[in-house]
Backbone bond lengths (Angstrom), bond angles and torsions (degrees), N, CA, C in turn:
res aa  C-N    CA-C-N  psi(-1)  N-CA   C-N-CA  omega(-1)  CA-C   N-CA-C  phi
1 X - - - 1.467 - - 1.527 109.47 -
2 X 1.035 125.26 152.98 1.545 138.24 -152.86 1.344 97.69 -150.35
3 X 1.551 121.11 112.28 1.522 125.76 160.94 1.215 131.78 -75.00
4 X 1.010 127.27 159.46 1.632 123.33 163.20 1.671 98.56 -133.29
5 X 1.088 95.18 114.17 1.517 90.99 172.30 1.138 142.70 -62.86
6 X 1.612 92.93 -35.36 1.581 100.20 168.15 1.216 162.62 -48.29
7 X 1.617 85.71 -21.84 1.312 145.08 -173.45 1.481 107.47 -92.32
8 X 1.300 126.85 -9.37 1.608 115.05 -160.26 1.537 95.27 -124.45
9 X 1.420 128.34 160.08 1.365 139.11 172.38 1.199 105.11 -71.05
10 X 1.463 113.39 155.45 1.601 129.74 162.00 1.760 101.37 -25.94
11 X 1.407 105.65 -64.06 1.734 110.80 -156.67 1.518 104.57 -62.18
12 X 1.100 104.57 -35.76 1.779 110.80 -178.21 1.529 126.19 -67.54
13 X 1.544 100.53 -43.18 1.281 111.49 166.69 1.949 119.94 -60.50
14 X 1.651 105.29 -32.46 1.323 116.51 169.40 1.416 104.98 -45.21
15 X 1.133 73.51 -58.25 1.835 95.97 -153.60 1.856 112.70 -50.36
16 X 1.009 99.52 -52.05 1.626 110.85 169.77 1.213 127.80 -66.75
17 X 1.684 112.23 -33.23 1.824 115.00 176.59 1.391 87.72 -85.13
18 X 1.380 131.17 -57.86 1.494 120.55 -161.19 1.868 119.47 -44.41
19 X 1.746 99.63 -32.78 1.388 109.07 -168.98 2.303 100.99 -95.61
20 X 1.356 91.72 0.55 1.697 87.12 -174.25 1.682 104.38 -110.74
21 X 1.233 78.72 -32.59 1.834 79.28 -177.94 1.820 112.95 -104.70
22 X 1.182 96.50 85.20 1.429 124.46 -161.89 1.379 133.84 -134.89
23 X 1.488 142.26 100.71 2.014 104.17 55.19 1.823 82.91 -109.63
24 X 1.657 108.08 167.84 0.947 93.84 -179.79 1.371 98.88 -134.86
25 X 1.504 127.71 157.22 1.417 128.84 -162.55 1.758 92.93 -65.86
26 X 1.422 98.60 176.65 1.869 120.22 179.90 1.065 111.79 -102.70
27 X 1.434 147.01 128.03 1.527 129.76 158.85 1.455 102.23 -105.93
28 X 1.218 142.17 86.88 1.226 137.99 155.18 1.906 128.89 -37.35
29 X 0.800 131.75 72.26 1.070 143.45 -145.47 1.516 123.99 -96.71
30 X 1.568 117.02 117.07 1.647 107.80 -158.46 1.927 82.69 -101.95
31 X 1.290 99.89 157.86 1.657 105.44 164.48 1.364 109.55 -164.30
32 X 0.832 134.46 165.85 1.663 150.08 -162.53 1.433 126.14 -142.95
33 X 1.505 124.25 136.00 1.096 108.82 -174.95 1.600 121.65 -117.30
34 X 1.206 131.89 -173.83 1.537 110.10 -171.36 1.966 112.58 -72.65
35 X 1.039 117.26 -6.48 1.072 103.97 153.42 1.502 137.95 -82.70
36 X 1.380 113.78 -13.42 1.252 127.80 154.89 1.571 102.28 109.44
37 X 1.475 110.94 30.73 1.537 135.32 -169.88 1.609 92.76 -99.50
38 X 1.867 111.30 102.06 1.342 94.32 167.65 1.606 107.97 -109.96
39 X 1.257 93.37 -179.83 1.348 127.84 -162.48 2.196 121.64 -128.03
40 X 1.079 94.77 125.04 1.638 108.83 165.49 0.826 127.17 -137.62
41 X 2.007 111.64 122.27 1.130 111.56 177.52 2.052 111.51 -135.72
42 X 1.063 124.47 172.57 1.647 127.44 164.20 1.329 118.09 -92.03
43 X 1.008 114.25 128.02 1.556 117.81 -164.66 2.369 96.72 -131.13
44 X 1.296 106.52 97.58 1.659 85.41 171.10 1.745 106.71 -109.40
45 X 1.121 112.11 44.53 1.484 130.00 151.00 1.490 96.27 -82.45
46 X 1.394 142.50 71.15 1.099 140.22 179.45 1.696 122.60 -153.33
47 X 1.430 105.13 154.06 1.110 101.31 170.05 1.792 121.71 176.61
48 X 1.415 140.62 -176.00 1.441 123.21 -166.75 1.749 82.09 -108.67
49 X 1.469 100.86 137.45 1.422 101.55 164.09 2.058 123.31 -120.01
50 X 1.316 92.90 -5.66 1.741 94.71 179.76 1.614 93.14 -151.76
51 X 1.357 99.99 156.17 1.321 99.58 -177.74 2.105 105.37 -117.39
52 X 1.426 86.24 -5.11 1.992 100.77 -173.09 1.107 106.51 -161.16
53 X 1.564 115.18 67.64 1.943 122.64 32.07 1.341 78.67 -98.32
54 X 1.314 96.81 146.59 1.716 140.35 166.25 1.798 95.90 -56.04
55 X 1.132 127.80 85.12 1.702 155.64 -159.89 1.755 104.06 -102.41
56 X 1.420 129.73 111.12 1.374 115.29 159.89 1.888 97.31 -134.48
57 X 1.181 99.29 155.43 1.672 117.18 178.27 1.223 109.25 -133.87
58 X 1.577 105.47 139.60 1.433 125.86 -174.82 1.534 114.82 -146.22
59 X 1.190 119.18 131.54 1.678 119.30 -162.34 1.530 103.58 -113.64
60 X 1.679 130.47 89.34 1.418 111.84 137.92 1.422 118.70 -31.81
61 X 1.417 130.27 134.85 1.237 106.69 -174.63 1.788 89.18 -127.80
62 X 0.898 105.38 155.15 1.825 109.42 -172.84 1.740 107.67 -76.84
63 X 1.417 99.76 119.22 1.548 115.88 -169.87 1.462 107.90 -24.02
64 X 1.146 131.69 145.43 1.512 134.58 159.71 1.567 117.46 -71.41
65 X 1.008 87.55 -67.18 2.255 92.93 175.24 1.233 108.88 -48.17
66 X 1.705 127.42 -52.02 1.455 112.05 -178.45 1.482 125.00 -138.24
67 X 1.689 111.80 29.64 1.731 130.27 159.61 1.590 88.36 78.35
68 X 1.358 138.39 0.15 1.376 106.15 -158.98 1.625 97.17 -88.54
69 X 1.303 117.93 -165.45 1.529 149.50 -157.26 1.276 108.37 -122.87
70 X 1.494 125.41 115.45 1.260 143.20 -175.80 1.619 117.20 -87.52
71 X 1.334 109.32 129.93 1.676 122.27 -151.10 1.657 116.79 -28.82
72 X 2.100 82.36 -48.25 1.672 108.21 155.44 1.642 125.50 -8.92
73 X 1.388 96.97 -73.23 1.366 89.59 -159.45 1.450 114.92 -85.80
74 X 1.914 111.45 -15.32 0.872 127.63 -166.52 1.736 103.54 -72.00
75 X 1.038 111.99 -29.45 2.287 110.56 171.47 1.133 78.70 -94.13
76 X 1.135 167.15 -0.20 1.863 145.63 168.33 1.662 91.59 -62.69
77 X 1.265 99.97 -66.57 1.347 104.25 170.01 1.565 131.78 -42.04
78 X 0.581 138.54 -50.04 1.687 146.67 -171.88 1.308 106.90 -108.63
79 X 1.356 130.52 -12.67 1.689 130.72 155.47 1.282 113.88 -130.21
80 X 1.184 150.75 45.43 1.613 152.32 -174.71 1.546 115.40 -40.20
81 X 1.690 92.31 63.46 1.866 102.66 168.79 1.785 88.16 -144.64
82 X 1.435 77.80 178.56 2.357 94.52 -169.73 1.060 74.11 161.81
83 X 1.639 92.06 131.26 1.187 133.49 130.16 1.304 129.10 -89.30
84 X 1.734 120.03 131.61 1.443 125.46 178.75 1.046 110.74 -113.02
85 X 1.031 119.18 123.29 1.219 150.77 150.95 1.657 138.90 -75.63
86 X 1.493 111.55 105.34 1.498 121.95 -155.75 1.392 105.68 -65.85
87 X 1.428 125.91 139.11 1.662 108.30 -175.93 1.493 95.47 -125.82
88 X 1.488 100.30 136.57 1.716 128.98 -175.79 1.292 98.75 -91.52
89 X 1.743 111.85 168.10 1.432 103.15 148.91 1.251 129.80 -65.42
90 X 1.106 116.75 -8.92 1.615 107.08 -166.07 1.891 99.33 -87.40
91 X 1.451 112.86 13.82 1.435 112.58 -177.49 1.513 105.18 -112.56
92 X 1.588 118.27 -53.17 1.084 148.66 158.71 1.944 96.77 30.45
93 X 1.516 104.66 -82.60 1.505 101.64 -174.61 1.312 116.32 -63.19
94 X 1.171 122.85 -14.44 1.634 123.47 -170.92 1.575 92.28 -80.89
95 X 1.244 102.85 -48.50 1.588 101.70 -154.83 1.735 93.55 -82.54
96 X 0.994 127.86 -1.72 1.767 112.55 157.32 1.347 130.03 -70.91
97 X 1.745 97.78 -33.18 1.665 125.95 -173.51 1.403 85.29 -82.25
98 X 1.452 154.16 -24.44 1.219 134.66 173.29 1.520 127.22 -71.17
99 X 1.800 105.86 -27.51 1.414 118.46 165.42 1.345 124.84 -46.44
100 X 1.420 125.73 -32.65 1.474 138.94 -165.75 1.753 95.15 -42.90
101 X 1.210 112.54 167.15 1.347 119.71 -179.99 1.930 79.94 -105.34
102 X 1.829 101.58 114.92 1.073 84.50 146.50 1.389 130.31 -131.83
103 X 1.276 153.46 -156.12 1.406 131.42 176.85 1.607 108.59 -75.36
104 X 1.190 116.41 158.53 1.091 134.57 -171.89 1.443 119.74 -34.30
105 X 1.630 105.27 -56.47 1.520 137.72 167.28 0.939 116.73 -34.39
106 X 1.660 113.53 -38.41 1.634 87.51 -168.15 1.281 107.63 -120.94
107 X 1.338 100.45 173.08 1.887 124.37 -160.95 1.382 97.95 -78.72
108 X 1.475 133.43 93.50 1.426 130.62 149.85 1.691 126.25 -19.56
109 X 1.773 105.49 -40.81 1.383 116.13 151.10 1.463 138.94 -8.24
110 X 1.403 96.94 -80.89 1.221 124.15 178.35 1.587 116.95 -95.25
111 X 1.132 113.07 -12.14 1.682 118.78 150.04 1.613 137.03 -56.57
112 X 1.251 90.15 -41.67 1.696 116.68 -167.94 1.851 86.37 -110.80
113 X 1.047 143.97 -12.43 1.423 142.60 160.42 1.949 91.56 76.56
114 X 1.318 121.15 29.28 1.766 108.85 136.27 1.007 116.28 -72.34
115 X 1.725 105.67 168.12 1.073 158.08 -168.47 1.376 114.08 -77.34
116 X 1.485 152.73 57.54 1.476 126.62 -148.37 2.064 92.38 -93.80
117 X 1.253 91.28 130.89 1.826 104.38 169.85 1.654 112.99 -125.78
118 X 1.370 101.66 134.59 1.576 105.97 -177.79 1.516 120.31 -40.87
119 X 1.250 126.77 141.36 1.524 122.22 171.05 1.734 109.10 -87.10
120 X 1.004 114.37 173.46 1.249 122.30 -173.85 1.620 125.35 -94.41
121 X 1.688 105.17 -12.37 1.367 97.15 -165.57 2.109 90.44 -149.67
122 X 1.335 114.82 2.91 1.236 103.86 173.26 1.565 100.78 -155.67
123 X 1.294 106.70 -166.37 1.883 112.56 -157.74 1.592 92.02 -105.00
124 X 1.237 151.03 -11.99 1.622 117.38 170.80 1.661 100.58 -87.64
125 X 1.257 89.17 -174.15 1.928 104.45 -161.67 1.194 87.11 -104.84
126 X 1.399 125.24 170.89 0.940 160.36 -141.85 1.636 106.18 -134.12
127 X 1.616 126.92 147.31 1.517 117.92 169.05 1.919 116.24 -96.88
128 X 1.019 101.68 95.82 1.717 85.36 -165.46 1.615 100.37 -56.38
129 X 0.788 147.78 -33.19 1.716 145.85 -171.51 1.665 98.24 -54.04
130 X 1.392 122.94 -52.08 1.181 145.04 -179.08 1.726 99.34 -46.70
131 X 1.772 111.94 121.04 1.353 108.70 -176.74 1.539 116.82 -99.85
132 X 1.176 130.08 -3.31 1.429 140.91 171.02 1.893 102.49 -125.57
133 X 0.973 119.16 126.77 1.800 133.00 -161.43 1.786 94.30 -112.44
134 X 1.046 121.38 160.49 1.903 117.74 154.07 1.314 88.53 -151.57
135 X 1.340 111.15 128.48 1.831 119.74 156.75 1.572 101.97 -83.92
136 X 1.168 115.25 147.15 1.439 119.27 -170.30 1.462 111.93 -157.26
137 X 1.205 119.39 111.59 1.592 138.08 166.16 1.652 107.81 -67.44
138 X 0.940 130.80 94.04 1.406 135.47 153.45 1.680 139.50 -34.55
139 X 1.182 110.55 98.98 1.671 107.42 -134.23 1.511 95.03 -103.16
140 X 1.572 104.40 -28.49 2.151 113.29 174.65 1.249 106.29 -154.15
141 X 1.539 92.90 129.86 2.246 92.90 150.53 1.216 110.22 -113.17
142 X 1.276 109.75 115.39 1.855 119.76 164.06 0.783 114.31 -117.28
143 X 2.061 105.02 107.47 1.118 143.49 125.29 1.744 125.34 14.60
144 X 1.310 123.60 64.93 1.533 131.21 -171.79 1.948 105.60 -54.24
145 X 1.204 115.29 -16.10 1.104 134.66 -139.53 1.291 169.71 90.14
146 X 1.582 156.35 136.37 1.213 155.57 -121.57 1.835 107.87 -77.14
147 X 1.097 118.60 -14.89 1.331 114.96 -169.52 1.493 117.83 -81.59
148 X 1.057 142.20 174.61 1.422 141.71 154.97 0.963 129.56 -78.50
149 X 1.581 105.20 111.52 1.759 121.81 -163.23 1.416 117.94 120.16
150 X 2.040 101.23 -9.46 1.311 112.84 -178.07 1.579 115.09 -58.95
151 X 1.778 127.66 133.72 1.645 99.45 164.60 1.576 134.66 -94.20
152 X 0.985 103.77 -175.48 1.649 91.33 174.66 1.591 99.32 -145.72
153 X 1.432 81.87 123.63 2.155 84.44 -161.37 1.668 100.08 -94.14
154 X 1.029 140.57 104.35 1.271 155.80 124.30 1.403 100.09 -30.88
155 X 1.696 102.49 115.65 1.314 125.27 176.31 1.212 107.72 -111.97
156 X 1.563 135.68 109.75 1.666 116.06 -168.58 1.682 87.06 -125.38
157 X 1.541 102.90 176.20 1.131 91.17 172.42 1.572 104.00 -138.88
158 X 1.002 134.89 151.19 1.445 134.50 -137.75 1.578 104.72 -113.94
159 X 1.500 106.06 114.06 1.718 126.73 -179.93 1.197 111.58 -69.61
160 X 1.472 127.53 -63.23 1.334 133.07 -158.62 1.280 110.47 -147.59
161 X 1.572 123.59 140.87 1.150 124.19 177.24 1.515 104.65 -104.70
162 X 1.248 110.88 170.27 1.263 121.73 168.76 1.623 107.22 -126.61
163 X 1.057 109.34 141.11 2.001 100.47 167.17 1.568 98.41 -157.61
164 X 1.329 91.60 155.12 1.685 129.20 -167.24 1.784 88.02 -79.56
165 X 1.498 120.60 122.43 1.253 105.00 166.13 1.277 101.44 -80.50
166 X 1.247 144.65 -4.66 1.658 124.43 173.75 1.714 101.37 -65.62
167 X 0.978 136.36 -39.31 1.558 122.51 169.35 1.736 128.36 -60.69
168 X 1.118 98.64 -23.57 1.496 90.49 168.80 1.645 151.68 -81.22
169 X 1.230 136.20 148.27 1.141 116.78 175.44 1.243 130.90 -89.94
170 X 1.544 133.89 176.32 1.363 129.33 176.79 1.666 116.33 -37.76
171 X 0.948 116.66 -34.17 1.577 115.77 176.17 1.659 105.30 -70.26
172 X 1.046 120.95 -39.52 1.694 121.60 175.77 1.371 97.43 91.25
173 X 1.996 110.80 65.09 1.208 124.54 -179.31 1.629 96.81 -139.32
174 X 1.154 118.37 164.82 1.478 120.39 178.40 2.084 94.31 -67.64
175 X 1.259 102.20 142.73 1.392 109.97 161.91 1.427 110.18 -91.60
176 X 1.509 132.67 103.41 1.294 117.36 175.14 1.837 111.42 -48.57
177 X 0.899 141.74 -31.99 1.597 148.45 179.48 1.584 99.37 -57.54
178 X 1.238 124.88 -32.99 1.645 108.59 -154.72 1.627 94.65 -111.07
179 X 1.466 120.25 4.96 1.651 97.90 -169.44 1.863 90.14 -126.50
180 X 1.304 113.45 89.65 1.587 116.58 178.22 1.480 113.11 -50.19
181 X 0.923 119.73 77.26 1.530 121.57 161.99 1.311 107.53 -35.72
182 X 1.669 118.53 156.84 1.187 123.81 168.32 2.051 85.41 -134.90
183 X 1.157 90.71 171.49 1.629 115.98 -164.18 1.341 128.50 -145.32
184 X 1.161 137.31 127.35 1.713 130.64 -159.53 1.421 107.89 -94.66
185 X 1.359 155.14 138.44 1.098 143.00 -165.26 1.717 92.75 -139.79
186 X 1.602 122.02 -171.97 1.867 104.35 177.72 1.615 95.29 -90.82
187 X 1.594 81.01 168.64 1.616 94.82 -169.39 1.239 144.15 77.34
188 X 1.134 130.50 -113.69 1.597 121.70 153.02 1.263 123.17 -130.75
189 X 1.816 111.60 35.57 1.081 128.77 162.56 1.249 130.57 -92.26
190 X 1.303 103.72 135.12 1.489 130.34 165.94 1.285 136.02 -92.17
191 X 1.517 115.92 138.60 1.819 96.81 165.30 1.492 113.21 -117.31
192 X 1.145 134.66 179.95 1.596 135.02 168.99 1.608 108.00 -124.88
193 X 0.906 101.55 125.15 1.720 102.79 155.31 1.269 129.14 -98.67
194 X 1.740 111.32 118.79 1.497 114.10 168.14 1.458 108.55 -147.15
195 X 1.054 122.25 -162.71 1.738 122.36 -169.35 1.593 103.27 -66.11
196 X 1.346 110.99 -31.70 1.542 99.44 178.86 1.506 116.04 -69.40
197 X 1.819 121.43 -13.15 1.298 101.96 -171.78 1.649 97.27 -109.88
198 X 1.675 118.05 -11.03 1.202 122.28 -164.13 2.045 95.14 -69.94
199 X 1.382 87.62 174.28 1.656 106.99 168.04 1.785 110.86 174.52
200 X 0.923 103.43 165.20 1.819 101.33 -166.44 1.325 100.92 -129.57
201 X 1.589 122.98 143.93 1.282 131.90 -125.77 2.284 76.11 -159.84
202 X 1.316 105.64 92.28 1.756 110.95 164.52 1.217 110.66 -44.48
203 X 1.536 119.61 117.52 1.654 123.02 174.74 1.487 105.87 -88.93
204 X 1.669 121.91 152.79 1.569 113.23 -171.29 1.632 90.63 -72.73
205 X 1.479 121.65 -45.95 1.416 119.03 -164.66 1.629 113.29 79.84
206 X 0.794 130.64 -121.88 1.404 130.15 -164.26 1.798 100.26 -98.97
207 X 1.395 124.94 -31.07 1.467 112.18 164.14 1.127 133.82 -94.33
208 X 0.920 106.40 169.97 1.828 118.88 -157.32 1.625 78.11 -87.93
209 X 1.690 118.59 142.51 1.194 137.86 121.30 1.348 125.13 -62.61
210 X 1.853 118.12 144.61 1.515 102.20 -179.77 1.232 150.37 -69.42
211 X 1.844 99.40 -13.86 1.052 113.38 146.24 2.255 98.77 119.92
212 X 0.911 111.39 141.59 1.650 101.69 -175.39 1.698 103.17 -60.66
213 X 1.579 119.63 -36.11 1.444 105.75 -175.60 1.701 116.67 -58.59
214 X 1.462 106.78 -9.54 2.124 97.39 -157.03 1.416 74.53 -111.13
215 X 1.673 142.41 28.59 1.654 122.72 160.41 1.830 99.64 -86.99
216 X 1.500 91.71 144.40 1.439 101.68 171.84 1.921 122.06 -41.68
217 X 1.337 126.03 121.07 1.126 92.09 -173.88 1.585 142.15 -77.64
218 X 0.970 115.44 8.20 1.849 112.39 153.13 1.523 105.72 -70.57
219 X 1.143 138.66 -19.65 1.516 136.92 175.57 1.747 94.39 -76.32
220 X 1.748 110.58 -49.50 1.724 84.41 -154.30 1.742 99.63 -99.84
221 X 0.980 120.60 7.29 1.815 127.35 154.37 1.558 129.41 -94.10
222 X 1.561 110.99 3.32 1.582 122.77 178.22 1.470 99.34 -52.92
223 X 1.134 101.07 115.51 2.001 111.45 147.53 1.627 108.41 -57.67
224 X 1.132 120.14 -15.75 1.440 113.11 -172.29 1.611 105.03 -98.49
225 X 1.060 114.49 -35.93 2.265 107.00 -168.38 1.609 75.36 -109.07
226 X 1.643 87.27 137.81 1.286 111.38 175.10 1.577 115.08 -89.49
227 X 1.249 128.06 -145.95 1.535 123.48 -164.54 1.165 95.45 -99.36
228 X 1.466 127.51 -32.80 1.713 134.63 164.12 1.509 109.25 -34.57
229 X 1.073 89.77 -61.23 2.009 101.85 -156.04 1.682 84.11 -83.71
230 X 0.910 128.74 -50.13 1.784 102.56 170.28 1.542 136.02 -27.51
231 X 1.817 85.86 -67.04 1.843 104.79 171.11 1.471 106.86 -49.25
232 X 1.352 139.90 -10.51 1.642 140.77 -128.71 1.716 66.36 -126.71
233 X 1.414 129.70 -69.30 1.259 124.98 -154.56 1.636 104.70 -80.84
234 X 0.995 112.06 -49.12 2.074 110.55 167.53 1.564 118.01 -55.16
235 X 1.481 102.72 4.48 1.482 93.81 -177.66 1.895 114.89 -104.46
236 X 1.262 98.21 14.06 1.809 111.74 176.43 1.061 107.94 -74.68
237 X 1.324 140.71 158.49 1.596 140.47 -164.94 1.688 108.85 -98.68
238 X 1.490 96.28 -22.26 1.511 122.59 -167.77 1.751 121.74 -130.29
239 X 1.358 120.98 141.93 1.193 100.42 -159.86 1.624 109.28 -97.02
240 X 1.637 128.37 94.81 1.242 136.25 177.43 1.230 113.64 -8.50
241 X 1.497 112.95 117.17 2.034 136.75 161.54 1.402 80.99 -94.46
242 X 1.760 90.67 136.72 1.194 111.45 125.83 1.622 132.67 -6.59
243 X 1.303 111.13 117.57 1.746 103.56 -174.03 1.287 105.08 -125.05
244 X 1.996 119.89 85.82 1.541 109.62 -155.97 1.994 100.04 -62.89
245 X 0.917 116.80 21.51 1.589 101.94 -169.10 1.638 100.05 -106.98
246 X 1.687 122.77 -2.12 1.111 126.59 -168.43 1.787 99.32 -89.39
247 X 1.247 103.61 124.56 1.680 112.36 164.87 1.178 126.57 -120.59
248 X 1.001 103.17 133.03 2.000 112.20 -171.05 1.564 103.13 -133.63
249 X 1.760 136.94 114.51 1.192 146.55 158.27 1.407 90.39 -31.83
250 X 1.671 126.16 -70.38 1.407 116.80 -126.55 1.230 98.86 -74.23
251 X 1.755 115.23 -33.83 1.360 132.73 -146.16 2.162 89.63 -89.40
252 X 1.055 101.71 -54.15 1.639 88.66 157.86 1.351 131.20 -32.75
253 X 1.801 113.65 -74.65 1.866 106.74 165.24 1.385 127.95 -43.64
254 X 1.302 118.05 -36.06 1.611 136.42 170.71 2.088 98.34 -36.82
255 X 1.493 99.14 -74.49 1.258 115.06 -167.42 1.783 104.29 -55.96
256 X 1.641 108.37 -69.29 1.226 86.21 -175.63 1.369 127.30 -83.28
257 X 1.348 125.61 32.21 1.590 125.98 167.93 2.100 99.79 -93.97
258 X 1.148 89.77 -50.61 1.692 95.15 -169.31 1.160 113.00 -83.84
259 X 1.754 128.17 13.18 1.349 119.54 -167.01 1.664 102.19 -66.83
260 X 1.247 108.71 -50.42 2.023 92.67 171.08 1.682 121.18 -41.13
261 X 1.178 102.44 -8.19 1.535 109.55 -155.14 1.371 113.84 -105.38
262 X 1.252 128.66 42.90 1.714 115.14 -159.27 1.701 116.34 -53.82
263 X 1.342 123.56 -28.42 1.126 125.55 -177.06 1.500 108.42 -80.04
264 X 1.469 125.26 -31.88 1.232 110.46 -175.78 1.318 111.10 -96.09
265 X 1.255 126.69 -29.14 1.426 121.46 129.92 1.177 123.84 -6.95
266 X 1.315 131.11 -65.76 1.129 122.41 -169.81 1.584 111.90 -77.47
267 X 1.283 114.71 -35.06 1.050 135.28 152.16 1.775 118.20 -10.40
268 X 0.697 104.39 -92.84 1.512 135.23 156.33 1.481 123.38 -40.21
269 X 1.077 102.56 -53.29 1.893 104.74 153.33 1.532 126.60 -27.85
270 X 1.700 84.98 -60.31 1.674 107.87 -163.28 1.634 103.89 -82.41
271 X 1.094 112.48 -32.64 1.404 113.00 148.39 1.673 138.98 -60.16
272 X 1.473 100.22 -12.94 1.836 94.49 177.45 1.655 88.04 -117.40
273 X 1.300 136.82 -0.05 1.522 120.23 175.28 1.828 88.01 -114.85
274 X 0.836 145.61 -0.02 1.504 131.90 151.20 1.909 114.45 -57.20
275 X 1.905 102.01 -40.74 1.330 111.85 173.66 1.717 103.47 -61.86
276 X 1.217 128.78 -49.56 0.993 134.15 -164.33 1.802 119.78 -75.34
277 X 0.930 120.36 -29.68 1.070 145.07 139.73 1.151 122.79 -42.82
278 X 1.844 128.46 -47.86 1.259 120.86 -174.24 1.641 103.38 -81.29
279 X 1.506 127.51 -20.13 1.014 147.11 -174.29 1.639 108.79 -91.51
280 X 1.561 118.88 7.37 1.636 119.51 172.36 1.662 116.63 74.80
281 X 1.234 115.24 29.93 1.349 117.30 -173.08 0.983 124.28 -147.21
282 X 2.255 103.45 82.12 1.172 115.55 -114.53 1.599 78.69 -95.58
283 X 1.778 118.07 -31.11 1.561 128.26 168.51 0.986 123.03 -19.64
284 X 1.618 98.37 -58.45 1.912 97.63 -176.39 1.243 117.32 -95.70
285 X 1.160 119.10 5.39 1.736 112.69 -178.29 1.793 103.50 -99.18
286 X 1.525 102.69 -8.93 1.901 112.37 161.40 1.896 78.28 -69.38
287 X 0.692 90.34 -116.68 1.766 104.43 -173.92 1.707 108.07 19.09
288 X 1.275 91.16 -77.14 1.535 95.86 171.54 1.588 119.93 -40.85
289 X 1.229 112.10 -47.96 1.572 108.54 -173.31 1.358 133.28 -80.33
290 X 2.262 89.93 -23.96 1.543 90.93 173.47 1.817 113.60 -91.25
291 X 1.607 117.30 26.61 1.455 114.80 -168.23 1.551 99.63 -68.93
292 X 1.555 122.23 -29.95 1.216 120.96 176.14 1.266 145.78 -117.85
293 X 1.561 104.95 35.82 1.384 128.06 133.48 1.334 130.23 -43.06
């Protein structure tokens, strides 16, 4: 299927980016207005965009059903501070019951049954339940446009953090393992992050990997390693010799059962360093593949 966007309604177009461009972080967001009327709402129009200055953006976006302007942006305007507030699972239902449209008047606070605690360097409150905090000076709102569904990206840039030392590790860094993210997906889906969904993915960093074109080609045309276990093997800086000091039982029987066999040999190769590979051991599954060179 092939879209045209142009072609599609406000709701449709929601409907399809919200469910494609997915999961997306939470900014729970406190703001205040000059009467000193605050406000909480979830916004996953969000995300970090600079790290120097410390840069995050978040889009009230103007209602779809009826164009109007969400309380949000309306003290963005007339006080340009927010605090964000990171949302866990253990917030998850509160912070849905905070979405409700409610009248202006009242305290999302005490609706959704948070915690509001003073910030340190500007006038909205803070979520104490909330385990990562950002004070944030509001530096632009640009106006996506007048229609319904339009966004308005609030560019703030972030003063002070707050963090839960129960999330951190011995270095006195966030532990991705201890702070369960939750995530917006379309519809009324959610995701969670914890060790069962996490996994770690080797960045080249400053060296060049060799790249999928310089793999041997029975390595980069295997029906057996997928585009995963490719990127896993193109990602060495250098292109794997032979290491006569490497020993493998399995990779031994392999060789001398199939030595008549070069194709199923290879066969079979790409099948015990695909295992090895799925298991992060990207060393020996070179080993494995170059036994029959």
């Amino acid at each position: 299927m092939i879209l045209d966007l142009t072609k599609l309604t406000a709701v449709q177009k929601q409907n399809y980016l919200q469910h494609a461009i997915a999961p997306r972080p939470v900014c729970f967001a406190s703001t205040i207005d000059k009467q000193g009327q605050v406000n909480l709402s979830p916004f996953s129009f969000f995300n970090l965009f600079s790290t120097q200055p410390p840069i995050v953006v978040f889009s009230p976006s103007r209602r779809v059903r009826d164009n109007s302007t969400k309380h949000t942006l309306q003290n963005i305007l007339e006080v340009p501070e927010v605090v964000i507030n990171i949302v866990d699972y253990a917030m998850i239902q509160q912070v849905s019951l905070s979405s409700c449209d409610f009248p202006k008047e009242v305290n999302e606070f005490v609706k959704a049954g948070f915690t509001a605690e003073p910030a340190t360097t500007i006038t909205p409150p803070m979520v104490k339940e909330s385990k990562v905090k950002m004070e944030c000076l509001v530096r632009e709102v640009k106006s996506m446009g007048n229609e319904g569904g339009a966004g308005n990206l609030v560019i703030c840039e972030v003063m002070v953090m707050h963090i839960d030392d129960a999330i951190l590790n011995e270095q006195g860094f966030i532990d991705q393992r201890k702070i369960h993210h939750i995530a917006r997906l379309g519809g009324d889906w959610y995701c969670k992050v914890d060790e069962s969904s996490l996994f770690q993915v080797e960045k080249p960093n400053i060296k060049l990997g060799i790249g999928i074109d310089a793999l041997p080609a029975p390595i980069r045309n295997s029906s057996i390693l997928t585009g995963n276990h490719l990127g896993q093997l193109a990602n060495v800086h250098d292109m794997p010799l032979v290491d006569p000091a490497f020993h493998d039982e399995r990779l031994k029987n392999i060789v001398q059962y199939y030595a008549v066999n070069p194709d199923e040999m290879e066969k079979e190769l790409q099948l015990y360093a695909k295992e090895l590979l799925d298991s992060g051991h990207v060393a020996a599954a070179w080993q494995v593949l170059l036994a029959n060179n």
